[in-house]
KOLPATI-582847 format. One record per residue: z, x, y of N, C-alpha, C in turn; residue in one letter. Coordinates in steps of 0.1 Angstrom, whole numbers, plus 5000, padded with zeros to 4 digits. Example, Ala and Ser with C-alpha at 12.3 -4.5 7.8 and 13.67 -1.06 7.14 Angstrom:
BEGIN
507851324943507851234955507851324967a
507151284978507151374989507951295000s
This chain:
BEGIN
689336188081689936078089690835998080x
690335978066691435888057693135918059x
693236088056694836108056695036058073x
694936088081694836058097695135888095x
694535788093694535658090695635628081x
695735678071697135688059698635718066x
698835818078699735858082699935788093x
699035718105699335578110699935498109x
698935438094699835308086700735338086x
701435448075702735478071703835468083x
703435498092704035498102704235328111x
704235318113703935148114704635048110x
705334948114706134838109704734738108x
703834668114702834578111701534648105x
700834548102699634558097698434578112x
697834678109697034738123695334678121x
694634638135693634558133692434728136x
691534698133690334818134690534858151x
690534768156690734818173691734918176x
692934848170694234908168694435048164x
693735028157693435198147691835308158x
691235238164690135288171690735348183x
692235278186692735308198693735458198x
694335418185695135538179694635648176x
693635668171692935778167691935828175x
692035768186691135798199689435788198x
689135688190687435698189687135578203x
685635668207685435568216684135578215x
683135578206681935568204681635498189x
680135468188679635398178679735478163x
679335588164679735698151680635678150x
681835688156682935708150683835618146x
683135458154683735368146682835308134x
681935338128681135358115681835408107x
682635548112683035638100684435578100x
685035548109686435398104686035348094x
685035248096684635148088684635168075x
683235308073683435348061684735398053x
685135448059686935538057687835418051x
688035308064688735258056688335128045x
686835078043686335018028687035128020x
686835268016687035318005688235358004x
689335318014690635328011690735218004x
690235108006690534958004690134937984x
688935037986688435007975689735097962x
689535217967690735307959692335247965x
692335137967694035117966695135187976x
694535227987694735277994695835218005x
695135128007695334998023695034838017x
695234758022695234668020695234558033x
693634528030693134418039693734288041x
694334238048695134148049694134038053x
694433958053693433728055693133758071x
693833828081693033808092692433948096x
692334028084691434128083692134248090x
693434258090694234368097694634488082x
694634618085695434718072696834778074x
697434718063698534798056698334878048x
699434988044699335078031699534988020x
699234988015698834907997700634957995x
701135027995702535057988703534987997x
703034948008703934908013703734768016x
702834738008702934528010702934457996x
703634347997704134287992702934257981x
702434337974701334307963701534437951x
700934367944700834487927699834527925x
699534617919697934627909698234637896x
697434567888697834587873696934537866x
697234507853695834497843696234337836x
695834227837695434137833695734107818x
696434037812697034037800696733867795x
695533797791695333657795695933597784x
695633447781696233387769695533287770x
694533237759693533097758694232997761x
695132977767695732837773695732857790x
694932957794695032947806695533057817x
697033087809697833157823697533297818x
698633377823698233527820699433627821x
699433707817700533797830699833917831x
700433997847700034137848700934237845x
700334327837700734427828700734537843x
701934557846702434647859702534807852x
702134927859702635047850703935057855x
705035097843705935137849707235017859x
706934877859706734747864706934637857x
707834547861707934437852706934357851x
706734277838705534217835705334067848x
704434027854704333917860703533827855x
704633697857703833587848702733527860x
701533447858700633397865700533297855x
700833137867700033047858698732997860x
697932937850697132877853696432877867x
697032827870696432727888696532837896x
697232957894697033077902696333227897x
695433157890694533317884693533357891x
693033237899692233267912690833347901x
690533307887688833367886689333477873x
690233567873690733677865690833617852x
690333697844690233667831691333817821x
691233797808692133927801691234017809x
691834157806691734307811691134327824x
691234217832690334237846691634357850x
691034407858691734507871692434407884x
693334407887694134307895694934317907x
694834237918696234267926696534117929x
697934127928698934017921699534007934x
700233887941701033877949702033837943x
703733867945704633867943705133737949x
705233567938705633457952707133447949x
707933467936708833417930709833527922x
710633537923711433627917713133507910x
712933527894713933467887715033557883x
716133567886716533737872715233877879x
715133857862714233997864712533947860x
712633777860711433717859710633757871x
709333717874708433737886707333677880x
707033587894705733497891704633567901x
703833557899702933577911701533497910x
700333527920699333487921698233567922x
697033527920696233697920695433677935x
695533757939694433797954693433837954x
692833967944691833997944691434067931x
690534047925689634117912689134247916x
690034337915689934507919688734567908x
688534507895687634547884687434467874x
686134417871686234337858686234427842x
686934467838686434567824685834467819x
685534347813684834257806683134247813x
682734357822681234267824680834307816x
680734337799680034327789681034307777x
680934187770681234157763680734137747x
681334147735681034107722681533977721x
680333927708681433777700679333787692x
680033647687678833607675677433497679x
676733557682675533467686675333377678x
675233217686674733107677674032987685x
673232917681672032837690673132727685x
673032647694673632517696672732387709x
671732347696671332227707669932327716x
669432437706668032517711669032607721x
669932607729670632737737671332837731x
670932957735671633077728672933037731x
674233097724676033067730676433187723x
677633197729678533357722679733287715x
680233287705681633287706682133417705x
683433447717683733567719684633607709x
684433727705685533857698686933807704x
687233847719688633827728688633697727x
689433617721690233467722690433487738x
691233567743692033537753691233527765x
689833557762688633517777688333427775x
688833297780688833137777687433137793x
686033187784684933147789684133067781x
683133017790682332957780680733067783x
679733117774678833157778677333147767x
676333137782675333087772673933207776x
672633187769671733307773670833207768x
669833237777668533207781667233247768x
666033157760665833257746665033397754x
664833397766664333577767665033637768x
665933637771667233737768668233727761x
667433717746668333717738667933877727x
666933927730666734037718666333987705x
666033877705665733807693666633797683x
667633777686669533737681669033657672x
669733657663669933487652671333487651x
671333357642672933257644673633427635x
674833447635675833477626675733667636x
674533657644674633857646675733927658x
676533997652677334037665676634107676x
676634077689675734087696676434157710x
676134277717677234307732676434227743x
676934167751676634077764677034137772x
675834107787676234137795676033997805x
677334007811677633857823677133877833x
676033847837674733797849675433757859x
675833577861676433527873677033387866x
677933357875678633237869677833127876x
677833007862676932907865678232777875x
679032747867680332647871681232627859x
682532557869683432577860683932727853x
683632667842684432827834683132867823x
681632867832680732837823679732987834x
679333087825678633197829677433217818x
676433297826675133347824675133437818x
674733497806674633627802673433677798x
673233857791671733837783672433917773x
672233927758671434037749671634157753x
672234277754672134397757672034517743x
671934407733672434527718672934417707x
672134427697672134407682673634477675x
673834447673675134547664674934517649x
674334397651674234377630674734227630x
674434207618675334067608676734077609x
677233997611678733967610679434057595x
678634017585678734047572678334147570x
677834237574677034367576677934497579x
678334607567679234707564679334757581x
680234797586681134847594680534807607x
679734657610679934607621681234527626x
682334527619683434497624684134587634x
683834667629684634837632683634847649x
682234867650681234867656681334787668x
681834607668682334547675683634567680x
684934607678685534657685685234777695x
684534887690683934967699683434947708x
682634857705681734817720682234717729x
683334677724684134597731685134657738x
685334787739685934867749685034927755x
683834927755682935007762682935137758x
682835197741682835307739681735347735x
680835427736679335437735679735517723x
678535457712678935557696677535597700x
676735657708675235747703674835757717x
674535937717674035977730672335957732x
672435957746671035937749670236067748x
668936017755667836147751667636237757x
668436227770668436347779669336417779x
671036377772671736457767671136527752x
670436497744670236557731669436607731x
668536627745667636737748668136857753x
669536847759669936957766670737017757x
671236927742671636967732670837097728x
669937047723668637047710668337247720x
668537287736668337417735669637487733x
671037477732671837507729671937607718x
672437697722672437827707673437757693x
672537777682673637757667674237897667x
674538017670675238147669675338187684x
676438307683676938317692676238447697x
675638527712674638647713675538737714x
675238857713675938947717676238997732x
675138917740674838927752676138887761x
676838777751677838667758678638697753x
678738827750680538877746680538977754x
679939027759680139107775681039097784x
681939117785682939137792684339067787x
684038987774685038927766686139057761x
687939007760688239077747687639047735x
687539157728687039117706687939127699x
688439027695689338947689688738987672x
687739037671687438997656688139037645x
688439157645689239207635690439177630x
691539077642692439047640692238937630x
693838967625694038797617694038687621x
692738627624693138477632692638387622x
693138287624692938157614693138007619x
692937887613692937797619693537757605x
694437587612694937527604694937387606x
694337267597694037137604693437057588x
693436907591693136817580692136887572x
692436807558691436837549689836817551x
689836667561688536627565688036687579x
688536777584688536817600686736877600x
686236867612685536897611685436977627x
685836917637685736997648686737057654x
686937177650688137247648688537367663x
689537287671689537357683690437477687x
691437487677692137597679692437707668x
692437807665693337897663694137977666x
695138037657696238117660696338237648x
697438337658697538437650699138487658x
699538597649700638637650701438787647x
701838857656702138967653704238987652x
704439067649705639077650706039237660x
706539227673706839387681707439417678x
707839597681708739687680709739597686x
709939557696711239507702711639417689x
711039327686711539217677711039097679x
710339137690709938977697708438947688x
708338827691706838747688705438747694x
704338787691703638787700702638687691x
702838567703701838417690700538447699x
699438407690697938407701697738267695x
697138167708696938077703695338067714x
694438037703692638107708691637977706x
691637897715691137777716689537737722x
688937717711687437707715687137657730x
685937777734685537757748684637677750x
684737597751683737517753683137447767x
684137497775683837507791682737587791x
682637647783681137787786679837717781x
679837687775678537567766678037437777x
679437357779679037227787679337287795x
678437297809678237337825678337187830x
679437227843679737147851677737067857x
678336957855677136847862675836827855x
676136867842674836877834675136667823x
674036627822674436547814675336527799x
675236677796676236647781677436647794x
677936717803679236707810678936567816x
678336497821678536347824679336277814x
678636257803678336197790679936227784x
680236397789681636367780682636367793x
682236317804683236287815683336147812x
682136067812682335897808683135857797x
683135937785683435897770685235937773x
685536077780687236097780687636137773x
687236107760687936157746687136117736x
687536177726686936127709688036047708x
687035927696687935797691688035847680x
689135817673689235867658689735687649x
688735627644688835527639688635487617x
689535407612689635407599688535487593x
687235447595685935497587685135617594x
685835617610684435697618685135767623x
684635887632685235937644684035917659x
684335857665683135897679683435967685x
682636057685682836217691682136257709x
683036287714683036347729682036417730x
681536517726680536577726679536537713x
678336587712677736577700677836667690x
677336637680678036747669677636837669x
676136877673676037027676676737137682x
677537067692678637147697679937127693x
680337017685681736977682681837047669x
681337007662681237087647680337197646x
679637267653678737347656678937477663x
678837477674679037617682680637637692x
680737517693682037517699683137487688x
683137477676683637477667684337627658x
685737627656686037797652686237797637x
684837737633684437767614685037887612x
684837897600685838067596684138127593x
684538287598683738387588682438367599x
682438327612681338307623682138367635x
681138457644681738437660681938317665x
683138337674683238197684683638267697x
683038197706683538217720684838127721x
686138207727686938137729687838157743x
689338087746690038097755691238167750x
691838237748693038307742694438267753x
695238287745696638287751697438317745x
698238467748699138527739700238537752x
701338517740702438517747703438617737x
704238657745705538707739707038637739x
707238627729708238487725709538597720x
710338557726711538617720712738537710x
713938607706714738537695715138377697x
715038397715715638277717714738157721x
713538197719711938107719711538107732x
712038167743711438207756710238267758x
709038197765708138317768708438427779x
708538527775709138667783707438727790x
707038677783705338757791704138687782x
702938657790701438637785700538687790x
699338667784697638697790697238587784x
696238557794695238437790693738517796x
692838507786691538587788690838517780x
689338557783688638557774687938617761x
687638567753687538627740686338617730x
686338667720685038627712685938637701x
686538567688687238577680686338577665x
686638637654686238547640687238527632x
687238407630688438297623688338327607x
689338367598689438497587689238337576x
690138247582690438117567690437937581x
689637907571689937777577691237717565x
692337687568693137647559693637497564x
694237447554694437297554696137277552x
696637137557697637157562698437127545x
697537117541698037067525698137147516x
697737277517697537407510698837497519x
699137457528700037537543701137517538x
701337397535702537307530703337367517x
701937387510702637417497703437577494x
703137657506703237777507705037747515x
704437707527706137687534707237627530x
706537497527707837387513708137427503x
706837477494707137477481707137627472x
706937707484706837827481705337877468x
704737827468703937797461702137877468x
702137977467700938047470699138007462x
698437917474697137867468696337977466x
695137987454694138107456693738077468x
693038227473692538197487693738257496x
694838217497695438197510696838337507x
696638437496697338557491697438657510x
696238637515696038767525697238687535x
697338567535697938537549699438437549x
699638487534701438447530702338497542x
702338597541703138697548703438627567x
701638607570701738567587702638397586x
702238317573702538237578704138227579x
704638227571706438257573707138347585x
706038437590706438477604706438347610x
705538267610704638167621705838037617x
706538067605707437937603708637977614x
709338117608710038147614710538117632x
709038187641708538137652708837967657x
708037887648708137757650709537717651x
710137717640711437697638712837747651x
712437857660712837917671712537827683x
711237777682710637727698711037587697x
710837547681711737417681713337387689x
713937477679715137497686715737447701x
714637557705714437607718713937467727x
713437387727713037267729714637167727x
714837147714716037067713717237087721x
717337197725718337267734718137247753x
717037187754716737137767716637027769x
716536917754716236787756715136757749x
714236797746713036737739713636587728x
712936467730712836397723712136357712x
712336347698712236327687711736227680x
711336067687711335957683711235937664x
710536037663710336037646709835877642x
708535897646708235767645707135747634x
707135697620705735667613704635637614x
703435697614701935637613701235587600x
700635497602700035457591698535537588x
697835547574696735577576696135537568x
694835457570694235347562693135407556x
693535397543692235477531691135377532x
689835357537688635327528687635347519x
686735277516686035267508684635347516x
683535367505682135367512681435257518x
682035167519681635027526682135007538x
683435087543684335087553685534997548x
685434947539686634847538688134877532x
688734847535690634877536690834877521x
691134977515691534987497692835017496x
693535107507694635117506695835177520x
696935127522697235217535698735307533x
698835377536699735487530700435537545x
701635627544702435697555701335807559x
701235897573700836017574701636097569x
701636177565702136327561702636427575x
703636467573703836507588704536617584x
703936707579704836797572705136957581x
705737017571706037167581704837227587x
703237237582702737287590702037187599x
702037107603701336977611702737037623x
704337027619705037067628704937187636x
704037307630704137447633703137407644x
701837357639700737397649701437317662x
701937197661702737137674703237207682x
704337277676704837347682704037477692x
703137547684702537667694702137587702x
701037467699700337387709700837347720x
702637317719703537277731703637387741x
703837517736704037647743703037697746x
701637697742700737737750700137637761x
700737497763700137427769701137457780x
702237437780703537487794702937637799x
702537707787702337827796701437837803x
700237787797698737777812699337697820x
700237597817700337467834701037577841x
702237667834702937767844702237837857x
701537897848700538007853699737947863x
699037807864698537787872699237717885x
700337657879701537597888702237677897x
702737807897702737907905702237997911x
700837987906699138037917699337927931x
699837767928699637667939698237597940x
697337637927696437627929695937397922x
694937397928694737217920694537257907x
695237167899694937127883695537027880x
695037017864695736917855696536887851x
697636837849698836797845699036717838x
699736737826700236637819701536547822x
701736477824702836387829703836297828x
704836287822705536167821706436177827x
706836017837707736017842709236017835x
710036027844711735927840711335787835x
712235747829712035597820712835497829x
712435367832713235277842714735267842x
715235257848717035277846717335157841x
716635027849717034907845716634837826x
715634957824715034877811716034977803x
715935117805717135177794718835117792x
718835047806720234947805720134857791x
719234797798718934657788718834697776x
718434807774718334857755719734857752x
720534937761721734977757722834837755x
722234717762723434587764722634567748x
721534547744720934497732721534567723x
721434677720722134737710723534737706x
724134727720725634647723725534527715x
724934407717724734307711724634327695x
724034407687723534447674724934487670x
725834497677727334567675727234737679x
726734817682726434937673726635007695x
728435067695728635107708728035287712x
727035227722726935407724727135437737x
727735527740728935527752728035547763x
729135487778728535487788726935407794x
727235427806726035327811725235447823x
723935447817723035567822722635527837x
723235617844722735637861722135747858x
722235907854721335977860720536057846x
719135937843718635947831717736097829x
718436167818717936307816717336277801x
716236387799715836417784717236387775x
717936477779719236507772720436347770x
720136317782720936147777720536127763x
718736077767717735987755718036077742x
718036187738718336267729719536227725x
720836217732722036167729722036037723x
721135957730721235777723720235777712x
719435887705718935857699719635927685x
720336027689721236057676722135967675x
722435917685723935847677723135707671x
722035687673721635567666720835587649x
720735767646719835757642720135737624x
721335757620722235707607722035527606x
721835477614721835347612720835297606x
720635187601719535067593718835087600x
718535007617718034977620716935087629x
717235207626716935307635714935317638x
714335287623713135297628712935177639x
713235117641713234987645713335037664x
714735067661715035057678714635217683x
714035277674713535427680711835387688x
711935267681710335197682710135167703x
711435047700711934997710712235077725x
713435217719713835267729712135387732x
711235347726710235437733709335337738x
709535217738708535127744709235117759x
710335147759711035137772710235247782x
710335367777709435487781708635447789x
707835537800706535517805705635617798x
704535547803703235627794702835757798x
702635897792702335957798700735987804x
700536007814699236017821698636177823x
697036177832697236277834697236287852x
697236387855697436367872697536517885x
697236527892696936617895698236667902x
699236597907700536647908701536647899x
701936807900703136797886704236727888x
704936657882706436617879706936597866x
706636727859706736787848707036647838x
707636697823707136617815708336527804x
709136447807710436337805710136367787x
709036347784709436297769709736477756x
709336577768708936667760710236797766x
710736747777711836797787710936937793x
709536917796709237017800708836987815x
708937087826709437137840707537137841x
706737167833705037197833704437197830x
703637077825702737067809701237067811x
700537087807699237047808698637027791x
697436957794696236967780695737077780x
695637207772694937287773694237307757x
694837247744694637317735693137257724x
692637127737691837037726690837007734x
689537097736688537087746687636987741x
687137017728686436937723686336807719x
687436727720687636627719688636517731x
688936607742689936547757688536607768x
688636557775688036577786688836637797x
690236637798691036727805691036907802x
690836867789691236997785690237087790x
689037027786687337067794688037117809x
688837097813688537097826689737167831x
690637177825691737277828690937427818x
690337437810689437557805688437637821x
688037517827686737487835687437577847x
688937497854689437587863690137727860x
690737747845690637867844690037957844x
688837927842687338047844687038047858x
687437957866687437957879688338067887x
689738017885690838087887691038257886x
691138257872691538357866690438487864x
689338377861688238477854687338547860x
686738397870686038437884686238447888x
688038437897688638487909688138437922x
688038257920687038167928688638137932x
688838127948690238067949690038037967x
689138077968688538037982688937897990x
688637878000689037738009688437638002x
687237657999685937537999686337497982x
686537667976686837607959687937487958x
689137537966690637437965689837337968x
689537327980688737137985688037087971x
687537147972686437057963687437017949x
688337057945688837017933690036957936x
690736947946691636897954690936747954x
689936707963688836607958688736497954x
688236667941687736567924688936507917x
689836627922691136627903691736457905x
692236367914692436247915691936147912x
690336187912689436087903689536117890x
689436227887689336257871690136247865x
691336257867692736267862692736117857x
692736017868692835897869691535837859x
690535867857689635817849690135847834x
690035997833690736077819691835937817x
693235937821694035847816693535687814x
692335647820691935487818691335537804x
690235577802689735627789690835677775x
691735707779692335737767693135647762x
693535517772693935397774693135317759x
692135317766690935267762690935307744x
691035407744690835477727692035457722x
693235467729694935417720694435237715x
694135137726693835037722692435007715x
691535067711690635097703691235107692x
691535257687692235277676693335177669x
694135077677695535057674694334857667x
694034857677692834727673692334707659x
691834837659691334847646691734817629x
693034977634693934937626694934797620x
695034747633695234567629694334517624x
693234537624692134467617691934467602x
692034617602692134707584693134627577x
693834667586695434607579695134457572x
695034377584694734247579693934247567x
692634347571691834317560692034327545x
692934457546693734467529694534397526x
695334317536696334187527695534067526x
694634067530693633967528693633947509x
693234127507693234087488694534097485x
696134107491697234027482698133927485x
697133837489697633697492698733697480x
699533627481700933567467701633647465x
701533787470702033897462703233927473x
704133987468705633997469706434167472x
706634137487707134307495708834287496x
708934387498710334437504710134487521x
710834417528710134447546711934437554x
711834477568712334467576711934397588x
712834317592712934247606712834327617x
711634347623710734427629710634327646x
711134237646711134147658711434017657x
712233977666712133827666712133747673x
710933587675710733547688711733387687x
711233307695711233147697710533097684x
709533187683708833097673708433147659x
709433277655709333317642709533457642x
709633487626710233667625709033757625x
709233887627707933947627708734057614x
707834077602708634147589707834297588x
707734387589707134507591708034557570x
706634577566706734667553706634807554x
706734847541707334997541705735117545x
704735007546703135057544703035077562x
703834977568703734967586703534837585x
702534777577702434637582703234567581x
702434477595703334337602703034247599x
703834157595703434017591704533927598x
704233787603705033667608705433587603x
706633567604707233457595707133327603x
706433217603707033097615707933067611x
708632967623710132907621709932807618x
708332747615708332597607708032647592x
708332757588707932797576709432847568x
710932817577712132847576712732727568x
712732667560712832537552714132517549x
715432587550716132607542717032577552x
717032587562717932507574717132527587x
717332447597717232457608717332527617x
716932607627716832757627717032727642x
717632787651717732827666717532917669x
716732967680716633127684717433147696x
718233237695719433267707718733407714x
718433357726718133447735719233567738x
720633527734721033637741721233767729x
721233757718721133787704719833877700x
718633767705717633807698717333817681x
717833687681718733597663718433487658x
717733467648717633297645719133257639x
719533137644720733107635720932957628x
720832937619721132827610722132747620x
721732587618722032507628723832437611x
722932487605723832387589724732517589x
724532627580725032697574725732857581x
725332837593725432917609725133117598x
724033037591723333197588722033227598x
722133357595721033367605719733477601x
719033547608718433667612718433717624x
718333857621718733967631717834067626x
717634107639716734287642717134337625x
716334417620716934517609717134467595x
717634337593717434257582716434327573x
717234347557715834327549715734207544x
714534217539714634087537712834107527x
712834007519711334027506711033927509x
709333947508708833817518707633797505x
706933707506705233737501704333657512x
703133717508701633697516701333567517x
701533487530701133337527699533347530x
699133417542697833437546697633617553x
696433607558695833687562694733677566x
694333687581693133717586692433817595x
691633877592691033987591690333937611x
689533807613688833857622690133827634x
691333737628692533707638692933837639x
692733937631693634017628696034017626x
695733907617697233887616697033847602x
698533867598699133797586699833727588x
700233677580701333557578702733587564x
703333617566704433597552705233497552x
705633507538707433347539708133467532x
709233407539710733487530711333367517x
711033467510711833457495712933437498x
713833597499715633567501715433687511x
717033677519717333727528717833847520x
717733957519718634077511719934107516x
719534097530720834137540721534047554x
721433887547721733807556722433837562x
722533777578724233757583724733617577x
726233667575726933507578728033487589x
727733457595728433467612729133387616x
């Protein structure tokens, strides 16, 4: 009855009352106006329709409201973070209850330019009903002060529900009911440790996204019967992969290792890559608690000191893992790749493989760069330079349709045994970190292919086109910076973005605005309708190559065995995953949300925490941003540090909005985007997570 109710609305200039809809759809009994009822709550609830004040529905897409995620600020107001959507400011007096990362729908009252005010209508999700911060008695009552500044609550706990907390322990809360004002009820749900206590900093961010670091007892029972070796029983009807050359290639610290590859060279000339990716669909059975458990979690978090792992390690590093010199059950996908990097033909089957070398990308490196052959790795010289060769073709092959490049730096933060920040260094991103990319790009287009012209439901990887009006604005900005890159984009292709980013990419400021022109970007999701993939110029992508740690991937493995293997393709099978895939898809992308700003948290934290030890000390940085109220200086390590404009002593400083430029009110010098400029450490705070620098001298002032 939903799509029936959906196709109504859409149809419809007004908002339709339940009668209205009772009349249309012809019910005239008591069942059938129950199953309205129910039908349309859970349109209402899934964003479907939208209940209007005198209780009439419209389609949610078609009224004058947003959904989006809640972006607060300890002074009160907020804006909503729209996907894909300009930000909307909310003040104060119109938050109507919403605090940071609530789930939101925003009415649209005001439109400035391309400003937008709005007011909120309804609290679609709180992500905050459990919260971190630091337990401390005040006046005999338990109190939190919160982790998140920007949830300008006040909250107190009762001493039975406190777990037996004392002053200084980071503690996860859960919010009971609001007492008054901006004053709520909470209890105790979990100890995390002393403030001062090795890697409960790290621990409190975690649980402040709601990431569970330790499975329960009903999953680790269903573990604990799980086979450590693989039977002979369960390679029954598999291909045997073993004798071939297969191998894996991945960090020096890797431990749950999800793919291998191998490679032959044909009589024709062509390529034949196998890329043989642990099954782990076959282990975790749909609806079993380890598959709950790694449907809730989404993904492994990979953080400074830890990893939290999607599965548990019996299976991650264990059986679903492709150790070398063991059976593994796997997913295969060989394709035949020709000169001009096309796949001309594949098979995707099942397999039982044994992996010849676990090799490292730093031993891979020294063979492809430096020509330099490690003991050990004599048997598989020969494959790898085919396997460069290959890469170096599909690459091509990619650049020649658009694939975008951002070439963007990661930082990676060395610690200690204590967890603490000792040093932070560039990733390494070298030829073989490029190679495995590469097959991983081509085997993932080729399962979405294959299943994309079956017609059958799956997973998709996704990114849209990038906004026309925000890629303008980059281009008038960069106009501004002086720097002309021709034409004004109406019909935005991979191949434009590829064009504006070569011609920018010789310039100073290029890490900078490569940063920028990909914040313009939308994010890629996952989703169960294809509209193939903007940042990668591909027509059909999916996750296929990382089961063990994506929960999509689980599940594009899950309908392959379905599909392909079992030959399930029936009415009831499509329903049922037709369904599901909209929830999960949609969950999958909140969760991985979730672990980008996990991860990215953290690392601000680290960061802070290692310039904490070089206060006074003296960088070479770039002008990395700049606001109303000071420069943002990005060093050659990644980090960010803030210059205030009351910390500018040397003249009077104005910030010109149309520039995005401070400019000397005396000496009409200024700062601009790209500047170097040598700063040193005035501060650093580890639980703020920020720095602070002053500039010495300008290296590359303007004088304007």
């Amino acid at each position: 009855m939903q799509e029936l109710i959906l196709e109504i609305l859409k149809n419809s200039d007004k908002a339709l009352s339940v009668h209205e809809l009772e009349t249309l759809l012809g019910i005239n009994d008591v069942e059938g106006l129950k199953k309205l009822l129910k039908d349309l709550n859970e349109l209402e609830d899934n964003l479907g329709v939208y209940r209007t004040n005198k209780n009439n529905y419209m389609l949610f897409n078609n009224s004058h409201l947003k959904v989006g995620k809640m972006i607060g600020n300890k002074k009160g107001f907020g804006f909503v973070d729209i996907e894909g959507d300009e930000d909307v400011f909310v003040a104060a007096t119109n938050m109507n209850g919403a605090i940071h990362n609530d789930r939101v729908i925003v009415e649209i009252i005001s439109k400035k330019g391309l400003d937008l005010e709005g007011r909120i209508v309804k609290i679609v999700d709180r992500k905050f009903k459990q919260m971190v911060g630091e337990f401390y008695y005040s006046g005999g009552i338990g109190h939190i002060k919160l982790d998140e500044e920007k949830v300008n609550i006040d909250i107190v706990i009762d001493k039975d529900k406190t777990l037996g907390a004392m002053d200084g322990h980071k503690v996860l809360v859960k919010i009971c009911n609001k007492l008054k004002g901006n004053c709520y009820k909470a209890e105790v749900i979990k100890i995390l440790g002393h403030k001062n206590d090795p890697g409960v900093d790290i621990l409190s961010i975690v649980n402040k996204y709601g990431i569970n670091d330790a499975f329960s007892e009903e999953v680790m029972q269903e573990v604990d019967v799980l086979p450590n070796d693989v039977k002979e029983e369960e390679m029954i009807g598999r291909r045997d992969l073993r004798e071939k050359q297969i191998f894996t290639i991945d960090g020096d610290d890797t431990k749950d290792i999800d793919d291998a590859i191998s490679i032959e060279l044909l009589e024709n000339g062509n390529y034949k890559l196998g890329v043989h990716i642990a099954d782990v669909s076959y282990y975790v059975r749909e609806n079993t608690k380890i598959d709950e458990e790694a449907y809730d979690r989404g993904t492994s978090v990979y953080l400074a000191d830890r990893v939290i792992p999607m599965l548990p390690h019996k299976l991650s590093n264990g059986i679903c893992s492709l150790n070398p010199n063991v059976d593994r059950l796997a997913i295969s996908c060989e394709m035949e790749i020709d000169h001009k990097g096309e796949v001309v033909s594949y098979d995707i089957f099942e397999s039982v493989i044994n992996s010849k070398k676990q090799m490292t990308y730093k031993c891979v490196n020294k063979i492809l760069e430096d020509n330099i052959v490690p003991e050990g790795y004599e048997p598989f010289a020969d494959s790898l330079q085919k396997m460069l060769e290959l890469a170096n073709t599909l690459r091509e092959h990619r650049t020649r349709r658009g694939c975008i490049d951002f070439n963007i730096d990661e930082a990676k933060i060395i610690v200690n045994e204590k967890g603490e920040a000792i040093d932070i260094v560039l990733r390494n991103r070298g030829v073989g970190e490029k190679l495995i990319e590469d097959f991983m790009i081509v085997a993932n287009e080729t399962v979405a292919a294959c299943i994309y012209f079956m017609e059958l439901p799956f997973v998709y990887r996704i990114h849209g086109e990038p906004n026309e009006e925000k890629i303008n604005n980059f281009l008038k900005f960069i106009n501004i910076l002086g720097y002309k890159v021709n034409g004004k984009i109406k019909d935005i292709t991979p191949k434009e973005m590829q064009r504006i980013l070569g011609e920018l990419s010789d310039k100073k400021e290029f890490p900078i605005l490569s940063k920028l022109l990909l914040r313009s970007m939308q994010k890629a999701v996952y989703d169960k309708n294809n509209i193939g993939h903007f940042g990668i110029a591909s027509k059909c992508y999916t996750h296929f190559t990382s089961p063990i740690r994506r929960y999509p991937d689980t599940t594009v493995h899950r309908l392959l065995r379905t599909y392909l293997f079992e030959h399930k393709v029936d009415n009831d099978t499509i329903d049922y995953w037709e369904h599901k895939l909209p929830f999960l898809t949609e969950h999958s992308s909140s969760k991985e949300r979730d672990s980008i700003e996990c991860e990215r948290e953290v690392d601000d934290m680290k960061k802070a925490e290692y310039m904490e030890k070089h206060i006074g000390e003296e960088y070479g940085g770039i002008i990395s941003s700049i606001m109303s109220f000071g420069i943002f200086v990005e060093l050659p390590n990644l980090v960010e540090g803030l210059v205030k404009i009351d910390d500018l002593t040397d003249d009077t400083y104005i910030f010109d909005e149309e520039t995005f430029s401070l400019r000397g009110t005396k000496n009409k010098r200024g700062y601009r985007l790209g500047d170097s400029v040598k700063v040193k450490v005035k501060a650093a705070n580890k639980e703020a997570k920020t720095v602070d620098f002053l500039i010495i001298n300008n290296v590359n002032k303007n004088d304007n």
